[in-house]
NUPA-988160 format. One line per field, with one value per residue: residue number from 1; chain; x, y, z of N, C-alpha, C, O, CB in turn. Coordinates in steps of 0.1 Angstrom, whole numbers, plus 5000, padded with zeros to 4 digits. Last residue first. Glycine has a CB too. Example, Ala and Ser with C-alpha at 12.3 -4.5 7.8 and 13.67 -1.06 7.14 Angstrom:
! NUPA-988160
seq: (2	1)
mol: (A	A)
n_px: (5128	5132)
n_py: (4978	4943)
n_pz: (5071	5078)
ca_px: (5137	5123)
ca_py: (4989	4955)
ca_pz: (5071	5078)
c_px: (5129	5132)
c_py: (5000	4967)
c_pz: (5079	5078)
o_px: (5134	5142)
o_py: (5011	4967)
o_pz: (5080	5085)
cb_px: (5141	5113)
cb_py: (4994	4955)
cb_pz: (5057	5090)
END
This chain:
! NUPA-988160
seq: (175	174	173	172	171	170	169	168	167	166	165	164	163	162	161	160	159	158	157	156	155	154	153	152	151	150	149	148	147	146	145	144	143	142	141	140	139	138	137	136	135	134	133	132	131	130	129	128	127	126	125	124	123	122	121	120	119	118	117	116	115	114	113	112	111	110	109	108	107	106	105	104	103	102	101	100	99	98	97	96	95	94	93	92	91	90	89	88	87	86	85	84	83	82	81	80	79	78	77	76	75	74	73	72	71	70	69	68	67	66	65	64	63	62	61	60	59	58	57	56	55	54	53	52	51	50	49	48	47	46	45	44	43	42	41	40	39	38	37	36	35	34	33	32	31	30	29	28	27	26	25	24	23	22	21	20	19	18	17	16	15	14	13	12	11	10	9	8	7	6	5	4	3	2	1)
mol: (A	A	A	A	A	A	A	A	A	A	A	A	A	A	A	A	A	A	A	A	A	A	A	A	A	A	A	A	A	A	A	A	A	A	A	A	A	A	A	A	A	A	A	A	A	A	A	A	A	A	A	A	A	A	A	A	A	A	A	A	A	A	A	A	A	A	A	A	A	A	A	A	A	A	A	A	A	A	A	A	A	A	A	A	A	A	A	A	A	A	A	A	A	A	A	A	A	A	A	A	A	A	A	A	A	A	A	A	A	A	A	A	A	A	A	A	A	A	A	A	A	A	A	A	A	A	A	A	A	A	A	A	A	A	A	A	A	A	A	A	A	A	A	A	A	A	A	A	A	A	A	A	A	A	A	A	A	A	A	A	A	A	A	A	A	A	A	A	A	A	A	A	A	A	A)
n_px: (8058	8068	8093	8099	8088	8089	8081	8082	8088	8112	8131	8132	8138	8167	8173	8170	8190	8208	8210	8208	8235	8250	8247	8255	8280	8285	8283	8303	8327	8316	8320	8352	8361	8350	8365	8394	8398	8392	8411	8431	8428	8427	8455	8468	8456	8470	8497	8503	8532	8555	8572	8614	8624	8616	8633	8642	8647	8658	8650	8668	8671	8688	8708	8711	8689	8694	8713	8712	8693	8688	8714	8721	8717	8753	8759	8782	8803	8804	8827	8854	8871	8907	8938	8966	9002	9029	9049	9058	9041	9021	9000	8968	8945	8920	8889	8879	8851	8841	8841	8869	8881	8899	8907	8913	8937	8950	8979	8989	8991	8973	8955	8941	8955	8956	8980	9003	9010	9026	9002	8979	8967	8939	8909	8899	8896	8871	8852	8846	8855	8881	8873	8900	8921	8941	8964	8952	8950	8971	8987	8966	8976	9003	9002	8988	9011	9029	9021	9019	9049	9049	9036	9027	9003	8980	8983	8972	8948	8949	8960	8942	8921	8934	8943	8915	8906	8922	8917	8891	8892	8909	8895	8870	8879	8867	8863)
n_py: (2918	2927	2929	2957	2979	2967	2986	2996	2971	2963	2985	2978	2954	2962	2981	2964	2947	2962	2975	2949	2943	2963	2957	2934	2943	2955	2940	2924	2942	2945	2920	2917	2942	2932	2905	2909	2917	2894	2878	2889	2885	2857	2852	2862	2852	2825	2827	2858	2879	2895	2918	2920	2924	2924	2934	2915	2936	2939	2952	2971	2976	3002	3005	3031	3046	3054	3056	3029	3024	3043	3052	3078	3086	3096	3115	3126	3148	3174	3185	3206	3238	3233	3242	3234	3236	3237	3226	3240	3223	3208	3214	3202	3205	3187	3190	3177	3172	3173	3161	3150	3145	3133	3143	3136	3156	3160	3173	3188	3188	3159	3158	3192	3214	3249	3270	3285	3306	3296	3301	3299	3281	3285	3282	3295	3321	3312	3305	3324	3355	3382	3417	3435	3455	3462	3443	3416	3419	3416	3389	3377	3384	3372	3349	3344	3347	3330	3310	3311	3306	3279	3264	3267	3251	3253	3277	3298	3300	3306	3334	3345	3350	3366	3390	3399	3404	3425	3444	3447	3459	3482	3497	3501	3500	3485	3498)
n_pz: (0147	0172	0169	0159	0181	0213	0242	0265	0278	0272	0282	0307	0315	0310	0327	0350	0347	0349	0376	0389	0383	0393	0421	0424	0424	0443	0465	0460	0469	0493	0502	0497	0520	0539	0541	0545	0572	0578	0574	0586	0610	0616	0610	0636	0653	0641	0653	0675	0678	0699	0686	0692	0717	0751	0780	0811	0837	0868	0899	0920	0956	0977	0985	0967	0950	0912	0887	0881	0872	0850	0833	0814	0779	0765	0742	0715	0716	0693	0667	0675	0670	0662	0658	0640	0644	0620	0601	0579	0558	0567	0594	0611	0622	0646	0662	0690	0705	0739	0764	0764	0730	0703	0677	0646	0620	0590	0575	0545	0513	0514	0529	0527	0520	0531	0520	0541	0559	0585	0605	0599	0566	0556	0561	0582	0569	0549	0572	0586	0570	0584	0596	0596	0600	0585	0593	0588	0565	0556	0563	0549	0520	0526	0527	0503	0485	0494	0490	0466	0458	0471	0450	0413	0408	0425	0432	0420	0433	0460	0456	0436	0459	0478	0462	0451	0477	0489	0468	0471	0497	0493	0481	0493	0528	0557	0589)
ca_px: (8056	8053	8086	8100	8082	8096	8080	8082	8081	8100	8128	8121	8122	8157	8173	8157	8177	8210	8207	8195	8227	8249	8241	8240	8278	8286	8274	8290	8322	8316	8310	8340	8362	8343	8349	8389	8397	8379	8397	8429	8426	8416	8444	8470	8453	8455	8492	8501	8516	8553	8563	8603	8624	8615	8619	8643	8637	8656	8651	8653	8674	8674	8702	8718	8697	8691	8710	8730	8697	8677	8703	8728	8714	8733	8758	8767	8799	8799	8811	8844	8861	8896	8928	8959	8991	9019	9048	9061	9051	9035	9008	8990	8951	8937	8897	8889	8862	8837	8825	8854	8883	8884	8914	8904	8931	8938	8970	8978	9001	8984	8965	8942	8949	8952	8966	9002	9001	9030	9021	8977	8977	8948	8915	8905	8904	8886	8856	8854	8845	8869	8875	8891	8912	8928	8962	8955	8940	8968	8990	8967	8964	9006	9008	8982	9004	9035	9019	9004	9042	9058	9031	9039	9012	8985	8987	8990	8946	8941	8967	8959	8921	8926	8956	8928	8902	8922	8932	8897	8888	8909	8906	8868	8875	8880	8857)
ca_py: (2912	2925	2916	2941	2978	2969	2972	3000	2981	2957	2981	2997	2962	2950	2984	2977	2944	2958	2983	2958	2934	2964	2972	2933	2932	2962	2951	2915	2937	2959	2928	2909	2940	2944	2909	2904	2928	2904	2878	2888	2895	2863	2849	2874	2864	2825	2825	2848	2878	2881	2918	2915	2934	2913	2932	2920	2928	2941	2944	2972	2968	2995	2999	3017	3046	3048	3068	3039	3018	3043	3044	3075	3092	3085	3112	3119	3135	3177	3182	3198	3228	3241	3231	3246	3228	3243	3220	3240	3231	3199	3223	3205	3205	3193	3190	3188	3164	3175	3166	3145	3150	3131	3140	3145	3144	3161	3159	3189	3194	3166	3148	3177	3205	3235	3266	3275	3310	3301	3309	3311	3282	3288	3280	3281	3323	3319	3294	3315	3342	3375	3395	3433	3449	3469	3458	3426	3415	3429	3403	3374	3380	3388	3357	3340	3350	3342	3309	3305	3317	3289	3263	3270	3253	3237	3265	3294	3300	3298	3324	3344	3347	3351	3381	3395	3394	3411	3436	3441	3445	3472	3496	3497	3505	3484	3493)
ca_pz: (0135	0167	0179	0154	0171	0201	0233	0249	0282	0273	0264	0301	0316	0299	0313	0345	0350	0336	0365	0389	0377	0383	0418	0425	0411	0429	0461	0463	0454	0485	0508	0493	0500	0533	0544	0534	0559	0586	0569	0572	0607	0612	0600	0617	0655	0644	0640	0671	0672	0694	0687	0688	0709	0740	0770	0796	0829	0855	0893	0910	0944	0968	0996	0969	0961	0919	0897	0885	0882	0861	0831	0824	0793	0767	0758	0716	0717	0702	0673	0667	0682	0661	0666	0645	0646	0627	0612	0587	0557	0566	0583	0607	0614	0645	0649	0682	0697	0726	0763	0771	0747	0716	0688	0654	0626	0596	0582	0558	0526	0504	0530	0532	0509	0536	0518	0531	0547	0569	0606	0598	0578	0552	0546	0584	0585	0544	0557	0597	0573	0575	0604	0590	0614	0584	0597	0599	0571	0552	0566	0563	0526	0521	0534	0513	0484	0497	0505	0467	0455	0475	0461	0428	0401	0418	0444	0416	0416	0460	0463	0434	0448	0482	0470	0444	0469	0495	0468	0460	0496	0501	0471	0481	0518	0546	0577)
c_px: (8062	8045	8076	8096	8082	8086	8088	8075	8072	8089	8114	8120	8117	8147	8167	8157	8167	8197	8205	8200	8211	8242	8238	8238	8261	8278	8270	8280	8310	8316	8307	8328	8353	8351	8348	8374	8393	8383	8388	8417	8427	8417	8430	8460	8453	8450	8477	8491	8517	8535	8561	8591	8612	8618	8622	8635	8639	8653	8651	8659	8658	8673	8691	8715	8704	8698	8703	8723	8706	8687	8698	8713	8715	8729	8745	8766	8789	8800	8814	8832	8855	8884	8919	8945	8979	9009	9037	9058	9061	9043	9021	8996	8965	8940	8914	8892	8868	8853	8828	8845	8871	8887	8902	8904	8920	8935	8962	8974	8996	8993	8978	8945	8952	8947	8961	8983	8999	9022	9027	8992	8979	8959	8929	8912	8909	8896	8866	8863	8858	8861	8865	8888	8903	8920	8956	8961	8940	8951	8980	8974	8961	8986	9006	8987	8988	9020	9022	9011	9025	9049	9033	9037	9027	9007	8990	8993	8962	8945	8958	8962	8933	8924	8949	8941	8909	8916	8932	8913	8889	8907	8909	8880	8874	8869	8867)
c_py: (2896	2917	2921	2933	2964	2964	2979	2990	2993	2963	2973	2989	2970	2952	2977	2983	2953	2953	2975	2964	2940	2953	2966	2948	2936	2953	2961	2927	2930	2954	2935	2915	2928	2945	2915	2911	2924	2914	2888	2887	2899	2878	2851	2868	2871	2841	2832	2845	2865	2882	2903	2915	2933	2925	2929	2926	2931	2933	2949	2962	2968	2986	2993	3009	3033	3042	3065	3050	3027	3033	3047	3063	3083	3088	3101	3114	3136	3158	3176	3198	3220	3234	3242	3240	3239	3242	3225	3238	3236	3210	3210	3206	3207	3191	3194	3185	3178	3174	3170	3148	3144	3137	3140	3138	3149	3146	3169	3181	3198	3176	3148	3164	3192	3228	3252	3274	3297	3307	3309	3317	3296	3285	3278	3272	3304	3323	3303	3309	3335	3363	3396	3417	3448	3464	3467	3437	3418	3424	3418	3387	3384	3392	3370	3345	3351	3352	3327	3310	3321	3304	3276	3274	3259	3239	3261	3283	3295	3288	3306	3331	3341	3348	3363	3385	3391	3400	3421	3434	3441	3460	3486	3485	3495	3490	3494)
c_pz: (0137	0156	0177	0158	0163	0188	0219	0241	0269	0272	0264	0285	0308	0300	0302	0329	0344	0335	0348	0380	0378	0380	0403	0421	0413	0420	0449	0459	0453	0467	0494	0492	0496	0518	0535	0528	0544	0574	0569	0567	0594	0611	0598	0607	0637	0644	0635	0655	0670	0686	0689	0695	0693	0730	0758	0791	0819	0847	0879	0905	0934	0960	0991	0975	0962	0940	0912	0892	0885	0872	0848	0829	0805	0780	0759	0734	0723	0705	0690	0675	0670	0669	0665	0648	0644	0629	0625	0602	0566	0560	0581	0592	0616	0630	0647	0670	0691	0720	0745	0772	0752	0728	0697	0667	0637	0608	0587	0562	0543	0512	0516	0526	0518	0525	0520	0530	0536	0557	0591	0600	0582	0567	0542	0567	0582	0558	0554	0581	0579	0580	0588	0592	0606	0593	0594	0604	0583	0560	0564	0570	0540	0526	0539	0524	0493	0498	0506	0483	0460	0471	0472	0441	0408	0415	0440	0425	0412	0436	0458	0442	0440	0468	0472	0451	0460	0486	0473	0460	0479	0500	0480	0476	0501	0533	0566)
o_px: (8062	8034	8070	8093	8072	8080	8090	8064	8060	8080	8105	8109	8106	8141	8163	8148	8158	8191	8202	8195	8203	8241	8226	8227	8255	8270	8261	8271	8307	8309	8298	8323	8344	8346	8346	8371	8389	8374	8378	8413	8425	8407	8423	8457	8446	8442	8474	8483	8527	8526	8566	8592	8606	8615	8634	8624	8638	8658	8645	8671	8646	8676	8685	8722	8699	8709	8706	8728	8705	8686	8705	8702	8704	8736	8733	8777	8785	8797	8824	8828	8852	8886	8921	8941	8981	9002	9037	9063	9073	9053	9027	8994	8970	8938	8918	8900	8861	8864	8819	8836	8865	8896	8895	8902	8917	8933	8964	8963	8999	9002	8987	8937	8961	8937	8962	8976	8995	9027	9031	8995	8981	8956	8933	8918	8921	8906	8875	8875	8870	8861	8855	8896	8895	8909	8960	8962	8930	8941	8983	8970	8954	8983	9007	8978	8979	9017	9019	9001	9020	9045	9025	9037	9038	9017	9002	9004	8963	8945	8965	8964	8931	8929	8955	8947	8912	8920	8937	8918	8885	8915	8915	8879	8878	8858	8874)
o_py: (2888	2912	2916	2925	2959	2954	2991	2988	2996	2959	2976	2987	2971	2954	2981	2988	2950	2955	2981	2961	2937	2954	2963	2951	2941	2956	2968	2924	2930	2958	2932	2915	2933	2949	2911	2917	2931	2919	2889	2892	2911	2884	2849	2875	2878	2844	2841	2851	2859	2887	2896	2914	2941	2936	2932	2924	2943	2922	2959	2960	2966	2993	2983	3000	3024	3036	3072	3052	3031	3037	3054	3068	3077	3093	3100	3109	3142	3152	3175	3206	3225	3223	3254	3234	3250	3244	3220	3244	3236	3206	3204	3199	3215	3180	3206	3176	3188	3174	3169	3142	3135	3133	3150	3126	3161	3134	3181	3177	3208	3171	3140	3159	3184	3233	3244	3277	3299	3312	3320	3329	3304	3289	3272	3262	3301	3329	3298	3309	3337	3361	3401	3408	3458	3469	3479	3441	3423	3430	3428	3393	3395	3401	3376	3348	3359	3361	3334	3314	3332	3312	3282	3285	3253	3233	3258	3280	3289	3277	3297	3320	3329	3336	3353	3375	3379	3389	3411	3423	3430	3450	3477	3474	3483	3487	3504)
o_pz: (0128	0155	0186	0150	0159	0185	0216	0235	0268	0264	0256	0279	0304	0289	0291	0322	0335	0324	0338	0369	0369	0368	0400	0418	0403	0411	0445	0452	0442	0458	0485	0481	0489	0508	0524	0518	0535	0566	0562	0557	0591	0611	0588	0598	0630	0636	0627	0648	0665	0693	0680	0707	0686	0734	0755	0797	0815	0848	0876	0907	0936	0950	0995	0970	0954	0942	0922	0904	0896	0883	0856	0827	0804	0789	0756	0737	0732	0695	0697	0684	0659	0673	0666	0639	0647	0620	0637	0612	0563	0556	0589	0582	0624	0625	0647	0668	0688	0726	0737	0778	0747	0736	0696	0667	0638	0607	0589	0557	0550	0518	0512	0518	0516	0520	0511	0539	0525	0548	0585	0599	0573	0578	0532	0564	0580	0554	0561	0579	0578	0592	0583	0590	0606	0593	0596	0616	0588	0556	0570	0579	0542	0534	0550	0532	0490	0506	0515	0489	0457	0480	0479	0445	0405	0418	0442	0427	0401	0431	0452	0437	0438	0467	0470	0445	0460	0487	0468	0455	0477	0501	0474	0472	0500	0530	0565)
cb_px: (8065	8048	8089	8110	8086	8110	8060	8098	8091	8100	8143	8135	8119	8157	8185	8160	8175	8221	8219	8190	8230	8260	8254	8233	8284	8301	8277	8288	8333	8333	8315	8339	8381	8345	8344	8389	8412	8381	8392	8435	8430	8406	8445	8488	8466	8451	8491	8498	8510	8555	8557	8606	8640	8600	8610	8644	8624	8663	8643	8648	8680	8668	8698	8727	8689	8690	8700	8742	8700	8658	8707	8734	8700	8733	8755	8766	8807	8784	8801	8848	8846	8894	8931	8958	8993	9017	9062	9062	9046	9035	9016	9002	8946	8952	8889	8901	8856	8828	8818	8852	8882	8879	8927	8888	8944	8927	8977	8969	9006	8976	8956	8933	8957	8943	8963	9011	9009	9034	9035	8966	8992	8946	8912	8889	8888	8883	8842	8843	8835	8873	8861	8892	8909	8922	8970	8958	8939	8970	9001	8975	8963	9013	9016	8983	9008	9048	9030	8996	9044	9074	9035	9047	9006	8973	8981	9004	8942	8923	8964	8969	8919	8911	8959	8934	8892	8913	8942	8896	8872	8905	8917	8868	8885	8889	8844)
cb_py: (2923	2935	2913	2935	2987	2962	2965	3002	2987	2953	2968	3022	2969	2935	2985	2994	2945	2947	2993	2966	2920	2966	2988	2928	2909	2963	2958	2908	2928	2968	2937	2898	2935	2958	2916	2890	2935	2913	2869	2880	2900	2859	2840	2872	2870	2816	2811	2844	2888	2868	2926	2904	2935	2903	2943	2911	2928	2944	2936	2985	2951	3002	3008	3016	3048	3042	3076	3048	3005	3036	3027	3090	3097	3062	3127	3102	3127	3189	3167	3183	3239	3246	3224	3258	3219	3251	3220	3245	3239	3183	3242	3188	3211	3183	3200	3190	3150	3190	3186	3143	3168	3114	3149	3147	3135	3164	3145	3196	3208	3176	3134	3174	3206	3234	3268	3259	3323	3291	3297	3316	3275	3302	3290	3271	3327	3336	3290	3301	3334	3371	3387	3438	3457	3469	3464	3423	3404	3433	3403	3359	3367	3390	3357	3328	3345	3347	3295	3285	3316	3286	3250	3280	3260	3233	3258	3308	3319	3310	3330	3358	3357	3351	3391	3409	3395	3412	3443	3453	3442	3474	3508	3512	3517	3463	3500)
cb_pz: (0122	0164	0196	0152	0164	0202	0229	0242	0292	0282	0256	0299	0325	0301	0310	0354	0363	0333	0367	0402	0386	0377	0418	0440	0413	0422	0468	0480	0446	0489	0522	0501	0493	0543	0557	0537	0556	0608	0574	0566	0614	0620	0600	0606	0668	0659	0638	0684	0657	0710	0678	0685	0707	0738	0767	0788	0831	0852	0897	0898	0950	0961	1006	0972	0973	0909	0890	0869	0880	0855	0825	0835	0793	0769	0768	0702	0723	0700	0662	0664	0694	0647	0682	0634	0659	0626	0615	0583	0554	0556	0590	0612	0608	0656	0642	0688	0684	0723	0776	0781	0752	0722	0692	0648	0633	0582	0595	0558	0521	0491	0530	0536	0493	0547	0507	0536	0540	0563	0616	0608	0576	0546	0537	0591	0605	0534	0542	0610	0558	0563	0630	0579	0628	0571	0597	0604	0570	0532	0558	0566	0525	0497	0530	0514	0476	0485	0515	0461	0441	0466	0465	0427	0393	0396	0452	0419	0407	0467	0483	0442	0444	0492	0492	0442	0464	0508	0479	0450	0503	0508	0467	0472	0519	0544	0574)
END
């Protein structure tokens, strides 16, 4: 386990290195150097993100397509990431993702002697005209329906409200 005075340094050195790059690249690798060195002889694993930050033969700081191609090379179950140092020329491969597999179709697995036939299918729904116009209508219905119900709600209530006054009677229509 790295003590106090340890990981301040280390943070100081990853720090430093990372803070004089723009400015002297040389001093940023010594700096990164010196990092990677003291890293290993307190046997201390840092994050994968500060291990792939840095070239691990010169200590340059990977600034892709500034001092570092990046390319990604295909194998047959998964893709590699390759970085290269344009400092000194040090490849360093790491695992990519994973290639996407389709699943192997039903005829290929299929005995040989057997023949399946294959059949397009349409990717398009075909609906016919007639099917979508009455099914407009039918949703039409119950909104018609429902306003047909309001209107007669509210025409009984306007109804009763003219009764009850009637009903009272009004004192002016007497005279």
């Amino acid at each position: 386990m790295a003590t106090n005075q340890q990981t301040s340094r280390l943070d100081f050195l990853f720090r430093a290195s990372h803070t004089v790059f723009a400015n002297c690249p040389e001093l940023s690798r010594f700096y990164m150097s010196e990092f990677q060195q003291t890293v290993r002889q307190h046997n201390v694993t840092p994050a994968k993100v500060i291990k792939r930050s840095a070239c691990p033969s010169c200590g340059q700081v990977y600034a892709p397509g500034l001092n570092t191609s990046v390319t990604v090379e295909t194998k047959r179950k998964r893709n590699q990431l390759v970085y290269r140092c344009k400092a000194c020329t040090h490849t360093l491969r790491l695992k990519g993702s994973y290639k996407p597999t389709l699943p192997k179709p039903a005829a290929a697995t299929a005995k040989p002697g057997i023949a399946i036939p294959i059949v397009a299918i349409p990717t398009t729904p075909t609906v016919k005209k007639n099917d979508v116009v009455q099914d407009k209508s039918k949703k039409k219905k119950p909104k018609k329906n429902s306003l047909q119900a309001m209107l007669a709600k509210r025409k009984e209530q306007t109804n009763q409200q003219n009764n009850s006054l009637l009903g009272f009677g009004d004192p002016f229509q007497s005279f």
